[in-house]
N, C-alpha and C positions, 0 to 999 in steps of 0.2 A: 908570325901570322896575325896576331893579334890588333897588331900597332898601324899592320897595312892594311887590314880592315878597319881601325878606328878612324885611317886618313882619309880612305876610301868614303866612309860615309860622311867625313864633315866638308868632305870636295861636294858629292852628293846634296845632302843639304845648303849649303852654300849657292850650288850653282841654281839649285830652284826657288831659291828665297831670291836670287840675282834676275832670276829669269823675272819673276812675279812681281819683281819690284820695277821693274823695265816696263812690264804691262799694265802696273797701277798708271805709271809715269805718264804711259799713253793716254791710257782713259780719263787723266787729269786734264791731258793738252787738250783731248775731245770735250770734255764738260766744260771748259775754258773758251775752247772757240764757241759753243753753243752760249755761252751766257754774253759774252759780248758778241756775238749775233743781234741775241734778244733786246740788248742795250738799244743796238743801232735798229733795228725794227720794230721797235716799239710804238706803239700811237698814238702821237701828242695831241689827240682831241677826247675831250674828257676830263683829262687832269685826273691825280688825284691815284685812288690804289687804281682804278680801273684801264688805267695805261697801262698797267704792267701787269707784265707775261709771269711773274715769281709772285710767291703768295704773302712773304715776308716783308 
């Protein structure tokens, strides 16, 4: 009983570190499209920091 309980939870665990890791993955691709968005929309009059949409 022991051993199929310990299986039981490292499937468990696994499968939602898998799950979370899939929806980092997404939110990566989402932060990714917004920043080369920003790239491409950005204001070339000004120059200088005041063009750009990031504070860095």
């Amino acid at each position: 009983m022991g051993p199929i309980l310990l299986v039981l939870l490292l499937a468990l665990i696994l499968g939602g570190l898998g799950f979370a890791v899939h929806v980092l993955w997404w939110i990566a691709v989402i932060v990714l499209v917004l920043w080369l968005l920003g790239f491409a929309m950005r204001s070339t009059s000004g120059g200088g920091a005041r063009g750009r949409w990031y504070r860095w």
